[in-house]
C-alpha positions as CSV (number, residue, x, y, z in Angstrom):
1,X,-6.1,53.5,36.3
2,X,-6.1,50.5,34.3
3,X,-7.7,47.3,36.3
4,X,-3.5,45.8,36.2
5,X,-2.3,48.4,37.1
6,X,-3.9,48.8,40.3
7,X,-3.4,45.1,40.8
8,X,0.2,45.4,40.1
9,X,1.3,48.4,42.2
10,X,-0.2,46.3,45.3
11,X,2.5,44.2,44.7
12,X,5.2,45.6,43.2
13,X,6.6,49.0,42.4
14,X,6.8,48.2,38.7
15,X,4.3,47.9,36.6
16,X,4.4,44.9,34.5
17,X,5.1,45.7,30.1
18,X,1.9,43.8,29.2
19,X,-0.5,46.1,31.2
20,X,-1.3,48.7,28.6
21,X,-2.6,45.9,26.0
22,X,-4.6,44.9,28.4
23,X,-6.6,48.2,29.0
24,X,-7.8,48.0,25.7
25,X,-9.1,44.7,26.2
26,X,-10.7,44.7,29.1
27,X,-12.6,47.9,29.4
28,X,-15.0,47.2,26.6
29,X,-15.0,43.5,27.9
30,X,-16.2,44.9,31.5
31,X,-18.7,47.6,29.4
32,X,-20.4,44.2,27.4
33,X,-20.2,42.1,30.4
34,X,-22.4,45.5,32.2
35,X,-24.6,45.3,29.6
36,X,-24.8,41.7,29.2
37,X,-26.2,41.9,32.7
38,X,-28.8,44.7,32.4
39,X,-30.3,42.3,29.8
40,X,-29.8,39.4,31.3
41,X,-32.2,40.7,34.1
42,X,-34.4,42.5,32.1
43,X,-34.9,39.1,30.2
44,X,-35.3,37.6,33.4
45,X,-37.7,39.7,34.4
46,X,-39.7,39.4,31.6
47,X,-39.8,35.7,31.4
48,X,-40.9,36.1,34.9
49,X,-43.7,38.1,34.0
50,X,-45.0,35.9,31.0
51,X,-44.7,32.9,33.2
52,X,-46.9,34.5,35.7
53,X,-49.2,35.7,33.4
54,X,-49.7,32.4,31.7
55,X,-49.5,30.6,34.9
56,X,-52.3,33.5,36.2
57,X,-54.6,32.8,32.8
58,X,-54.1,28.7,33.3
59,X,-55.1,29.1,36.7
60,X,-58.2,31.3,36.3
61,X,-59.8,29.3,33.7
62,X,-59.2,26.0,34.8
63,X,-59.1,26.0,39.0
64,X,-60.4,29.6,39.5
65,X,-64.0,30.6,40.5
66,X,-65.1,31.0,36.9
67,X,-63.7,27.6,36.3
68,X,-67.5,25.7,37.4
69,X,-68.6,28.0,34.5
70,X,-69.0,26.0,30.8
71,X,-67.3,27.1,27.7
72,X,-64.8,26.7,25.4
73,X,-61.1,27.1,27.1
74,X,-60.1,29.8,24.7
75,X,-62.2,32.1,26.1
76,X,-61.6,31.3,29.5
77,X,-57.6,31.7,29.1
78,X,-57.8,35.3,26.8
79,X,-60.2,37.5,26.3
80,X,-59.0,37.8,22.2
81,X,-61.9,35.3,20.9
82,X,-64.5,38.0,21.9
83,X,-62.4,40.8,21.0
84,X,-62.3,39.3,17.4
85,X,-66.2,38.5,17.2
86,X,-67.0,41.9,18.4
87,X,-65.0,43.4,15.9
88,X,-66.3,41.0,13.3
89,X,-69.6,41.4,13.6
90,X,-70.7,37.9,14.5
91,X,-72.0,38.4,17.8
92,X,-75.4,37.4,16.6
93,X,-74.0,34.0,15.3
94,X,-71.0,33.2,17.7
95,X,-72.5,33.9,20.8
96,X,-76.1,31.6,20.1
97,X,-73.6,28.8,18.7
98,X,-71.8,28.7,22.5
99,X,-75.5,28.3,24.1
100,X,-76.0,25.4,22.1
101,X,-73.1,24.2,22.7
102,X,-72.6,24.4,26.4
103,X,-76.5,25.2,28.1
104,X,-77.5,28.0,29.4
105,X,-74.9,30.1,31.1
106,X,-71.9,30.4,29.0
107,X,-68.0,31.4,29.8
108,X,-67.3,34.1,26.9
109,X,-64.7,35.8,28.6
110,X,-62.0,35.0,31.2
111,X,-64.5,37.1,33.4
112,X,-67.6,37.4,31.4
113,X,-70.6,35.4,31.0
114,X,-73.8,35.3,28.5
115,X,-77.1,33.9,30.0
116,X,-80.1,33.0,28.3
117,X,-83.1,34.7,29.3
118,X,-86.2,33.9,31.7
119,X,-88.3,35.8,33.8
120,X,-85.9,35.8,37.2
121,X,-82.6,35.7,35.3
122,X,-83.9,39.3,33.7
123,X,-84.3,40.5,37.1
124,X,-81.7,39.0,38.4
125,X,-79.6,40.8,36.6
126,X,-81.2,44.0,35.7
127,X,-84.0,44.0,37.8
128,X,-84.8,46.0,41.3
129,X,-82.1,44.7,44.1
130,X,-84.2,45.5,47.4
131,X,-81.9,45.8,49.8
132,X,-78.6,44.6,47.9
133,X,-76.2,46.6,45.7
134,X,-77.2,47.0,42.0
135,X,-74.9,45.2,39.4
136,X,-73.6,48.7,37.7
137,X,-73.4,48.8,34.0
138,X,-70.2,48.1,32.4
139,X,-69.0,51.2,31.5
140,X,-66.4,49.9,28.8
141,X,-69.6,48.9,27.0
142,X,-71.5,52.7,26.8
143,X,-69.9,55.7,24.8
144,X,-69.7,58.7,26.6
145,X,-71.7,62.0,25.7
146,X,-69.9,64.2,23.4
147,X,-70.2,66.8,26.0
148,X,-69.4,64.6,28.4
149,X,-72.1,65.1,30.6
150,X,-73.9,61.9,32.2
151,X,-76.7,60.7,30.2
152,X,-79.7,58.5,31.2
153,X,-77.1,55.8,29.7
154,X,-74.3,56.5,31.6
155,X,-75.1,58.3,34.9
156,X,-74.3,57.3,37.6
157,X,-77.3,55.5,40.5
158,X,-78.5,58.8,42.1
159,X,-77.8,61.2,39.0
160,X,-79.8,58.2,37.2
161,X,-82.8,58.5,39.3
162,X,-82.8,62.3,39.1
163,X,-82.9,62.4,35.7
164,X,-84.9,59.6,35.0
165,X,-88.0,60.7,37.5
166,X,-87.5,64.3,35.9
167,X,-87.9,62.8,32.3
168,X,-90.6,59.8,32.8
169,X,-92.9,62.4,33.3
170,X,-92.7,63.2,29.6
171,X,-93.6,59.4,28.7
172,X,-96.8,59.0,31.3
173,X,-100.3,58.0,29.3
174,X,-101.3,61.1,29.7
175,X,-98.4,63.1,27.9
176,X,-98.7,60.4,25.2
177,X,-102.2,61.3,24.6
178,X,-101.5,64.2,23.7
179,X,-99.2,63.3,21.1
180,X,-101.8,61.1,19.7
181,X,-102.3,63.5,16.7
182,X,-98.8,64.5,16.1
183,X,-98.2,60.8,15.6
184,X,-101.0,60.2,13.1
185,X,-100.0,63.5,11.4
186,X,-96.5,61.8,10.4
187,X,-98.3,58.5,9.6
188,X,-100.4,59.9,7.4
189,X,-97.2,61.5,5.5
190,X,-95.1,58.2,5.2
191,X,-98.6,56.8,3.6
192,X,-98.5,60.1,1.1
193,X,-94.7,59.4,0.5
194,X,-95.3,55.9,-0.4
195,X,-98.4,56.7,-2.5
196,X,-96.1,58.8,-4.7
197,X,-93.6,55.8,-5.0
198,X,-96.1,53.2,-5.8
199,X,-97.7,55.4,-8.3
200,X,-94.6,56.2,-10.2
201,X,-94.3,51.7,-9.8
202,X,-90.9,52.1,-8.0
203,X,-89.3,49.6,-5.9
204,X,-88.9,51.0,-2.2
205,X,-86.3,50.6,0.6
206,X,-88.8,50.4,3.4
207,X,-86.3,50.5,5.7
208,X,-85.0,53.4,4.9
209,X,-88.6,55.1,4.6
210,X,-89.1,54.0,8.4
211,X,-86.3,55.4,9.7
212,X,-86.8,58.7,8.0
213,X,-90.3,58.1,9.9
214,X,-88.8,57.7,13.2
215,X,-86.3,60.0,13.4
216,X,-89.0,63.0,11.5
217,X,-91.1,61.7,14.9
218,X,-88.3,62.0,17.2
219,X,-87.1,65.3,16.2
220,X,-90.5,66.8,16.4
221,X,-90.9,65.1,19.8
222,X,-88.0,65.9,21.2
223,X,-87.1,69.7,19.4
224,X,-90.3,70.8,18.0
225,X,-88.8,70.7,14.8
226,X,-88.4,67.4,12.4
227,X,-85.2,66.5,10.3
228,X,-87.7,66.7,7.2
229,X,-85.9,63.5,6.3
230,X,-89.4,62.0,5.0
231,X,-90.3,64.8,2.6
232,X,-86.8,64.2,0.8
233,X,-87.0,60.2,1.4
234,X,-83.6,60.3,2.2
235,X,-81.3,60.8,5.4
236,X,-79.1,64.2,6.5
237,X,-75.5,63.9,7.0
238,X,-76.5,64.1,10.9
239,X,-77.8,60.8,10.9
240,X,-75.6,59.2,8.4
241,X,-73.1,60.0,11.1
242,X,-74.9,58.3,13.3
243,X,-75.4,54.7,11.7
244,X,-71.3,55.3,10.8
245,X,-70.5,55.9,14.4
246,X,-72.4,52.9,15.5
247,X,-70.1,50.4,14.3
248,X,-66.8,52.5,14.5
249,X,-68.0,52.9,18.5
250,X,-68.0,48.7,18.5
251,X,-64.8,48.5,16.8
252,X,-63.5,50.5,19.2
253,X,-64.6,48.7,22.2
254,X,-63.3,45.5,20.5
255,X,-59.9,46.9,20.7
256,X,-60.7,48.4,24.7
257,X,-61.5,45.1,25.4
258,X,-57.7,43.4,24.6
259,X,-56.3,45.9,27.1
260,X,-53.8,47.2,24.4
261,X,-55.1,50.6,25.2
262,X,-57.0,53.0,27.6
263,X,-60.3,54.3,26.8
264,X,-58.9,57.8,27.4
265,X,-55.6,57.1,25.3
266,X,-58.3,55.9,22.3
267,X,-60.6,59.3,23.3
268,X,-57.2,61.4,22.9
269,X,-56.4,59.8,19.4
270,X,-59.6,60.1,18.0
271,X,-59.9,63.9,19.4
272,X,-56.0,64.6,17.6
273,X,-57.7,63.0,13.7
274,X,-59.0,65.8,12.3
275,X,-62.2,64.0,10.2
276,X,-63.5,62.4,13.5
277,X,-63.1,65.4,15.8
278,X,-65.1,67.2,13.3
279,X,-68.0,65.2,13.1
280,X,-68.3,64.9,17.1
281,X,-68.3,68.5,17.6
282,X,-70.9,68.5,14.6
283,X,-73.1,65.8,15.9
284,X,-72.7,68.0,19.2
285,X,-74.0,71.3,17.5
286,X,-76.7,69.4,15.7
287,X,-78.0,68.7,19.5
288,X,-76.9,72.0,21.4
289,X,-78.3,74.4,18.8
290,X,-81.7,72.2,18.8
291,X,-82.2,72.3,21.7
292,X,-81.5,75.7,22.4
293,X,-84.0,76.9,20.1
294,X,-86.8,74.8,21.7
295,X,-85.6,75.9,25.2
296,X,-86.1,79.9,23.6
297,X,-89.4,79.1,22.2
298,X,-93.3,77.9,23.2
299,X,-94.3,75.5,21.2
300,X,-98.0,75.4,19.7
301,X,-98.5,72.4,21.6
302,X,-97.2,70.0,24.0
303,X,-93.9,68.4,22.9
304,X,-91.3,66.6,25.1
305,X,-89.6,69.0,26.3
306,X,-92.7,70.7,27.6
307,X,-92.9,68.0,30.4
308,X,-89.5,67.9,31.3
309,X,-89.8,71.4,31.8
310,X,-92.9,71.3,33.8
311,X,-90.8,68.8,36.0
312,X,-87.3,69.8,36.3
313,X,-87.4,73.5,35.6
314,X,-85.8,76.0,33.2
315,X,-82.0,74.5,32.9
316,X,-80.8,77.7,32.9
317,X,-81.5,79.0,36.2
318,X,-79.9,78.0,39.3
319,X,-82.0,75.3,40.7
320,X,-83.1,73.3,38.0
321,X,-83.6,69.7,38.1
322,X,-81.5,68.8,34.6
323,X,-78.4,71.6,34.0
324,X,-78.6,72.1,30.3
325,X,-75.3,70.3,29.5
326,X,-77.4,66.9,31.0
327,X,-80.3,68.5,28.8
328,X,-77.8,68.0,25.5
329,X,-77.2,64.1,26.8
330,X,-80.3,63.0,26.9
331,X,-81.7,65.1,23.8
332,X,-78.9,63.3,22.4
333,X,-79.8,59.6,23.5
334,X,-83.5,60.4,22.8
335,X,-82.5,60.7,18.7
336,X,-80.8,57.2,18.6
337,X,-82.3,55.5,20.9
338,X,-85.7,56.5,20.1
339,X,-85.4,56.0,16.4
340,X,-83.3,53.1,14.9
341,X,-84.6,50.9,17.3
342,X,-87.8,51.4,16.2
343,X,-87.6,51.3,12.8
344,X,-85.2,48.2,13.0
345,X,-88.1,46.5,14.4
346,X,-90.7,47.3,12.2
347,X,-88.6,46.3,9.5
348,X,-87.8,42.8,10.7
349,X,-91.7,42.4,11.4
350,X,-92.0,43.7,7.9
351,X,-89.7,41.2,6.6
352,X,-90.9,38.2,8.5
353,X,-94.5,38.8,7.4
354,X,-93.4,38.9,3.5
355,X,-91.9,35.5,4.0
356,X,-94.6,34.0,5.6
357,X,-97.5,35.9,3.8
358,X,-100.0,33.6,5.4
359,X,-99.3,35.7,8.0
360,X,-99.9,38.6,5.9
361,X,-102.6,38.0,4.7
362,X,-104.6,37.4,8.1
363,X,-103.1,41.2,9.8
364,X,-104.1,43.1,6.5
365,X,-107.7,41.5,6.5
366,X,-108.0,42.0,11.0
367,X,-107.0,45.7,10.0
368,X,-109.1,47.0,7.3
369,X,-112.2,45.4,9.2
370,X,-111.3,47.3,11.7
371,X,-110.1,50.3,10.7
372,X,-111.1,52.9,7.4
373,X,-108.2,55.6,8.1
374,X,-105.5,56.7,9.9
375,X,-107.4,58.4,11.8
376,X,-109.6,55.5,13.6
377,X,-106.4,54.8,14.7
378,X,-105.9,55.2,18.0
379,X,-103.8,54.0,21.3
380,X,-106.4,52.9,23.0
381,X,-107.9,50.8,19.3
382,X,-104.5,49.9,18.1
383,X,-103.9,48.4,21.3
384,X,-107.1,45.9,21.4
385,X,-105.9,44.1,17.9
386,X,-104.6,41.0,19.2
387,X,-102.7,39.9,16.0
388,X,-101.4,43.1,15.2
389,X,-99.8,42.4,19.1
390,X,-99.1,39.0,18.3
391,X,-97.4,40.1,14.8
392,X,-94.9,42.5,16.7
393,X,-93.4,40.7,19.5
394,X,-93.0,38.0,16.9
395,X,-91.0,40.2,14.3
396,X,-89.2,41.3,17.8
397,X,-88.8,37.9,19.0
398,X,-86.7,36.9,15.3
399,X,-85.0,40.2,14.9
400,X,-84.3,42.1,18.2
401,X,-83.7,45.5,17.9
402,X,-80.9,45.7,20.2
403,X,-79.8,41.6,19.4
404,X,-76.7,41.7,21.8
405,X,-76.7,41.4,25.7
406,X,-76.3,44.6,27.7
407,X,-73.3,43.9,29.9
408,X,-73.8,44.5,34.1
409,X,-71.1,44.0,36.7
410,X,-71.2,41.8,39.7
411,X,-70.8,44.3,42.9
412,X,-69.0,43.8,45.8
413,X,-69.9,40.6,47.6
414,X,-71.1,38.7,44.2
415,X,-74.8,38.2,43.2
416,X,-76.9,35.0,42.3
417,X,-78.5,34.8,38.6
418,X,-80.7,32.2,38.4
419,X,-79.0,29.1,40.2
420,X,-75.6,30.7,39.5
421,X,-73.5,32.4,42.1
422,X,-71.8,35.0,40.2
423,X,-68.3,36.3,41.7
424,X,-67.7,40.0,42.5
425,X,-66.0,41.8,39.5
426,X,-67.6,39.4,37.1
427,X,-69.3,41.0,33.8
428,X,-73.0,39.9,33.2
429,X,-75.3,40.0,30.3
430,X,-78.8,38.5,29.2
431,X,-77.9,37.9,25.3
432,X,-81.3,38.9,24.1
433,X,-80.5,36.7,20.3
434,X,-79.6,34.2,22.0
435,X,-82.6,33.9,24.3
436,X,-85.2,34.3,21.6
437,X,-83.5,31.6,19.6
438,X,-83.0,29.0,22.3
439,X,-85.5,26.1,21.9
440,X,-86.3,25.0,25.7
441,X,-87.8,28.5,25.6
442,X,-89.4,29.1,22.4
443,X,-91.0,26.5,20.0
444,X,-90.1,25.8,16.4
445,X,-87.7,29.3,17.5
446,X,-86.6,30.2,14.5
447,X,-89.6,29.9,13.1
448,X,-92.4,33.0,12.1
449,X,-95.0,31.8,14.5
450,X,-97.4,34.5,15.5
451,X,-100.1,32.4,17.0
452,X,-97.4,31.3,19.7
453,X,-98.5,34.9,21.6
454,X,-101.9,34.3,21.2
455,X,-102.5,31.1,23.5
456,X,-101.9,28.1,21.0
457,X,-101.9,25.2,22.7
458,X,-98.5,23.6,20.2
459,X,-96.7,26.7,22.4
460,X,-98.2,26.4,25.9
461,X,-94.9,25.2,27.0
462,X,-93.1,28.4,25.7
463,X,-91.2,30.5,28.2
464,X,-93.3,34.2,27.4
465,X,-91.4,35.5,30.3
466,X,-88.3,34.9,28.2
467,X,-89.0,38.0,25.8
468,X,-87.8,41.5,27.5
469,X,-86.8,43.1,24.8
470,X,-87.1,46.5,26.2
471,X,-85.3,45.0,29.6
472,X,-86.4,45.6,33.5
473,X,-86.0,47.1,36.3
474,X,-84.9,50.8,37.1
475,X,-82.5,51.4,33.8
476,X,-85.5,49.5,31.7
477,X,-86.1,51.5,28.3
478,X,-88.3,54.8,29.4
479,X,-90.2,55.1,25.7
480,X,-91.6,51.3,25.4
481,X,-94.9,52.8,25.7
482,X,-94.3,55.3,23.0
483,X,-92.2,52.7,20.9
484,X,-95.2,50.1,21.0
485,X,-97.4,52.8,19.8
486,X,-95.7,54.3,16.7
487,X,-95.1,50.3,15.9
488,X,-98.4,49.3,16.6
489,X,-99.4,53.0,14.2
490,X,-96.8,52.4,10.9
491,X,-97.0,49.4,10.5
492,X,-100.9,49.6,10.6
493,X,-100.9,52.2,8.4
494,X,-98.4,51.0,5.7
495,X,-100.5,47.4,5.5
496,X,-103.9,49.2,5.5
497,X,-103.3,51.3,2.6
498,X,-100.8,49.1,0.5
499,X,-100.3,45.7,-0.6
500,X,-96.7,44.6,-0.6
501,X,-94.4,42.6,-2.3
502,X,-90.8,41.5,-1.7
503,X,-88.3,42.4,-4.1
504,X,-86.0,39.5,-5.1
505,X,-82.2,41.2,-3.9
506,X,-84.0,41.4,-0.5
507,X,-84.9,37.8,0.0
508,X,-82.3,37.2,2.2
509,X,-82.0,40.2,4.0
510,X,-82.0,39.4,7.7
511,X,-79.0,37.9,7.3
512,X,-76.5,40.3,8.4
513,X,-73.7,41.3,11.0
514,X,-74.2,42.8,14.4
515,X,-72.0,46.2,15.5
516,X,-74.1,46.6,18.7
517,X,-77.1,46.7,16.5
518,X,-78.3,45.4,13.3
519,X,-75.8,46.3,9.9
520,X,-78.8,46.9,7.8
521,X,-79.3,46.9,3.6
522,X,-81.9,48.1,2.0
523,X,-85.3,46.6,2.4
524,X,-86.7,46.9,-0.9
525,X,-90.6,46.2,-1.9
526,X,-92.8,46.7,-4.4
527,X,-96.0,48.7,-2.8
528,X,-99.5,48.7,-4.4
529,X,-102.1,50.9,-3.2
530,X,-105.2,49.8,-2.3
531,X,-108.2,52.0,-0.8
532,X,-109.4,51.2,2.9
């Protein structure tokens, strides 16, 4: 019944001759004014929740408990500014800027802060915490397994330490002793693969010849089997996929970081595009099928796997130490971790000692007095060069490896760094670039300066305790030992056998863009051979 009707037959027994018009009029009024009102509210209740969220991000960055912190304001109100430099690349140039800027403990988040680096802010943050609750990893920051199976990267405390005293046993002295041979074996190729290249006078990507070194080592390490990515000087589509994923993986945690989406909604997607779910289940095979040939086989001699097998058991039976899928993880980790890292850091080291060949110059001449071949080279030999020592933590000082700062989180309660008390919740980092470039701790620190490890007195006031690059405490890297070594090896037996020369299109080459690590180009030289 129209809305005049009713009104009218309250009153009166007629209904007045006007009524009908009215119906038309009124029901879509009293339909508009309905959902005039549902948007009404719903505008209200957005405007509500803007307010609050500005009001929320106004408060937190200028009278909340990260408000003592120094920084620029942008970053404290929104975490975009460090979306945008993460996705950029310029986390090796933004990040420094701010710590000249503002000191040593920087705001670069509404609820994440960079430190620079000494001996007690390491530990602080990274370090044993007798008694107290260890600041977990962010686990934003670390891509999961393929397999999704915890890694030595992203396990958990207890399934950490399980794993990790399982596979430390494969990185003791004595089990890398006995890979003393195998090593010089593959530096004695690289030195035959560079012969051929120098002979025929062509330039080389030394970069590129290192990493087919490292991962070659790695694979035969780890699988008992090498990539035979130094015999063709070039890489297989495995690890192309590899250096690709590294800087899709950063991109990606860019956009987790704005909140816009879940890391399981971003998993989903990338599991529904056809071309990226195809190369994680190949870079998955790649692993499994390696691995389960080593696991089927006894190798002539001692590899990796041996000692993890001596330690945690056959991963197939029913009280093993690792189960296989944990077996895949780590095999996994083992073939990036273990390899770019290492070869980014010799090539830095290279670089710096071609632009500074005074430098040069004085490591060639320590090595071939000391050595004739290869094969004088030993860890125990290598290890007594003091420049060669001095060279590397240099070349690792101006070009980390890993040039970023590993992100921890403040547990319940908060934690102290340095002189800082650090709230609960809050995300943590050590920004190793930043720390090897800072002045108060390093000399002349963006400078080439060897001698600075070697006691000189113009650098008696440098901070030593400052350099970490392979961090500390119990999540520390487990193959330093065995990275120092094949360092301490190539590069000793690249400069013992060749003279080399930088080309001119790499003069400028470490200057380049961060996606977790290092965006490399080419490192190209001219080599001349020369005998020992």
């Amino acid at each position: 019944m129209p809305l005049c009707s009713m009104v009218a037959s309250s009153a009166d027994t007629h209904t007045p001759t006007h009524c009908l018009d009215m119906t038309f009029v009124q029901v879509p009024l009293i339909g508009f004014l309905h959902h005039a009102n549902i948007f009404s509210i719903a505008l209200t209740i957005l405007s509500l929740y803007i307010v609050s969220l500005v009001a929320s991000r106004v408060y937190n960055a200028y009278l909340g408990p990260f408000s003592r912190f120094p920084g620029p304001k942008s970053r404290a109100l929104t975490v975009w500014p460090l979306a945008r430099s993460t996705w950029n690349g310029a986390d090796n140039t933004d990040v420094p800027n701010l710590h000249k800027q503002y000191g040593k403990v920087v705001r670069i988040a509404p609820n994440q802060l960079s430190f620079l680096g000494d001996g007690k802010t390491f530990k602080d943050i990274y370090g044993f915490r007798h008694n107290q609750t260890e600041a977990k990893k962010e686990t934003r920051f670390y891509a999961r397994p393929a397999n999704r199976a915890p890694g030595l990267f992203t396990a958990d405390g207890s399934t950490h330490s399980r794993q990790r005293k399982i596979v430390s046993h494969a990185f003791s002295d004595k089990a890398l002793k006995e890979q003393e041979s195998m090593l010089q074996l593959w530096a004695k190729k690289l030195r035959s693969k560079l012969a051929e290249q120098a002979t025929r006078r062509e330039q080389t990507d030394m970069l590129k010849m290192l990493n087919c070194t490292t991962f070659d080592i790695m694979a035969d390490f780890t699988f008992a089997e090498p990539l035979h990515m130094l015999d063709n000087s070039e890489y297989v589509s495995w690890v192309k996929t590899i250096f690709g994923g590294i800087k899709f993986g950063t991109r990606l945690r860019a956009i987790r970081m704005l909140g816009i989406i879940s890391r399981s909604a971003l998993e989903k997607i990338r599991s529904y595009v056809p071309s990226l779910r195809k190369k994680s289940m190949q870079h998955l095979k790649y692993i499994t099928d390696r691995i389960d040939r080593r696991l089927a086989k006894t190798p002539d001699r001692p590899d990796l796997w041996s000692r993890i097998l001596e330690k945690g058991g056959d991963p197939r039976s029913t009280d093993a130490g690792l189960s296989l899928q944990e077996h895949y993880s780590i095999a996994s980790l083992f073939m990036v971790a273990g390899t770019e890292t290492t070869a980014t850091a010799l090539s830095g080291t290279m670089y710096y000692l071609l632009k500074n060949p005074e430098y040069m110059i004085k490591l060639q001449h320590e090595l071939r007095s000391a050595f004739s071949s290869i094969d004088d080279m030993h860890l125990d030999s290598l290890a007594r060069v003091p420049f060669l020592e001095a060279v590397l933590k240099e070349g690792i000082r101006m070009y980390p490896p890993v040039p970023i700062g590993l992100p921890r989180v403040s547990p319940p309660g908060g934690m102290t760094v340095g002189e800082h008390f650090v709230p609960e919740g809050t995300v943590v980092a050590v920004h190793q670039l930043s720390t090897y470039r800072q002045e108060d701790n390093f000399k002349h620190a963006y400078e080439f300066k060897p001698e600075r490890w070697l006691g000189d007195l113009e650098f008696k006031d440098d901070r030593l305790d400052a350099f970490e690059p392979f961090s500390v405490g119990p999540r520390n890297c487990l193959g330093k030992n065995l990275a120092w070594h094949e360092m301490r090896l190539l590069l000793s037996a690249v400069l013992l056998h060749f003279d080399v020369e930088l080309c001119k299109e790499s003069k400028d080459w470490a200057d380049q863009k961060v996606y977790t690590l290092w965006e490399k180009p080419a490192l190209m030289c001219k080599l001349t051979s020369v005998k020992a």
